[in-house]
C-alpha positions in Angstrom: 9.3 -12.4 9.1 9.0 -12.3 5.3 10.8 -9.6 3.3 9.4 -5.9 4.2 7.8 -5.3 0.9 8.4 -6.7 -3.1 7.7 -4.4 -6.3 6.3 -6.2 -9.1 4.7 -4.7 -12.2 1.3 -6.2 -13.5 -0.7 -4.9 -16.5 1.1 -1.5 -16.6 0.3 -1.0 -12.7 3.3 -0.9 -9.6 2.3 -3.8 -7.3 3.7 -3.4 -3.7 3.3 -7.1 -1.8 3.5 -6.3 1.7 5.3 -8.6 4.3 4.1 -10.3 7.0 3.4 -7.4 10.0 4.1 -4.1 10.4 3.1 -3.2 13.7 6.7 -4.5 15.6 9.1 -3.6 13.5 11.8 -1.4 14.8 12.0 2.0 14.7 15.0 2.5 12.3 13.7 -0.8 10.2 10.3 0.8 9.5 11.9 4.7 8.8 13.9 2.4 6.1 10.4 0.5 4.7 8.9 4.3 4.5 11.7 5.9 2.9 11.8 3.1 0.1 7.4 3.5 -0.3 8.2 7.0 -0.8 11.2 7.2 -3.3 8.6 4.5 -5.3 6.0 7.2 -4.9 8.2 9.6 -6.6 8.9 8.0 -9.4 6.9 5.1 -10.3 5.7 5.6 -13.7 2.8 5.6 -14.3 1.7 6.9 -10.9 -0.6 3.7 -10.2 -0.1 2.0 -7.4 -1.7 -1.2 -5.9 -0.7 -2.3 -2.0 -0.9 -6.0 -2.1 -1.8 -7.4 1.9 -2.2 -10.8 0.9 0.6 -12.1 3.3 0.2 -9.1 6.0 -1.2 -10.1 9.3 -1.3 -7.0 11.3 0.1 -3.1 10.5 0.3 -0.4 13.4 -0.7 3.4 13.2 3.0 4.2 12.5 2.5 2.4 9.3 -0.3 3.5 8.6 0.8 6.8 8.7 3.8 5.9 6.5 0.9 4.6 3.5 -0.8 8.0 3.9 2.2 9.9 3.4 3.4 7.7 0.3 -0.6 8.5 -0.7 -0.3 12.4 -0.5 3.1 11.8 -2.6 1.9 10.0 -5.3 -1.3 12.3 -5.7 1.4 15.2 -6.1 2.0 13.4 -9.2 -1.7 12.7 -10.5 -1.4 9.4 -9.0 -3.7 7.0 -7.2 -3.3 4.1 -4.9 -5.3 0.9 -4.3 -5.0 -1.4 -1.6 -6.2 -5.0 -1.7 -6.5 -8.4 0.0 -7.0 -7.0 2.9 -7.8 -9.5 5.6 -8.9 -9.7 9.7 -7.4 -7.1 11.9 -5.8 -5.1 8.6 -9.1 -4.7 6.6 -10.7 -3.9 10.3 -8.3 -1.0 10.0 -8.6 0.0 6.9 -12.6 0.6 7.1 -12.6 2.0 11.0 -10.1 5.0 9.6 -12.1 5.1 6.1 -9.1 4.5 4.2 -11.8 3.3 1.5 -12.6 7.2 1.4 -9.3 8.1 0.4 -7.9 5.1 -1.5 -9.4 2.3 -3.5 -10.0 -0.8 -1.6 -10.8 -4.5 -3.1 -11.2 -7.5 -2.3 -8.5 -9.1 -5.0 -5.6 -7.6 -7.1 -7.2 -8.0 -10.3 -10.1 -6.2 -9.2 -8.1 -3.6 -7.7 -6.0 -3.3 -10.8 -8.6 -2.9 -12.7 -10.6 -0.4 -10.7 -6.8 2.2 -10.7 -7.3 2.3 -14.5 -10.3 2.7 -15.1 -10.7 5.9 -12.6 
């Protein structure tokens, strides 16, 4: 499996590349992958936030309770999150729980760059 997550900066926004699948990893592993997404929450600045899934396959409820939660964090702080790249069984789940209600959802990273500052 590729690395968890990487944190890259592009035109003033925090870009989060996800890894490969997040649906098996282990319990402790994945409290560890949630902790980090939230300490970035907290103090990412400025509070914009694009989750890359360009190389993620598949990601369970658990973790999708962990992007929720690092959601509801960064809005704490004015913040907003994007996700994009979203492909088969992930962009499946993003539109069956509306995520697209909550978050912005794209179909590239420049779009969804773009899209967190303009809003």
């Amino acid at each position: 499996m590729k690395s968890e997550f990487q944190v890259l900066t592009e035109d003033g926004v925090t870009v989060v590349r996800l890894g490969e699948e997040y649906d098996n990893l282990n319990p402790q592993k994945l409290e560890l992958v949630s902790k980090s997404l939230l300490d970035i929450a907290q103090t990412v600045n400025p509070p914009l936030v694009v989750f890359d899934m360009t190389d993620t396959k598949f990601f369970g409820s658990v973790f999708l309770g962990s992007l929720f939660r690092f959601w509801r964090r960064l809005t704490t702080r004015n913040g907003k999150m994007a996700c994009c790249c979203a492909t088969g069984v992930c962009s499946q789940v993003l539109d069956i729980t509306q995520a697209d209600k909550l978050w912005t959802v794209s179909a590239t990273r420049e779009q969804a760059i773009s899209r967190l500052k303009q809003s």
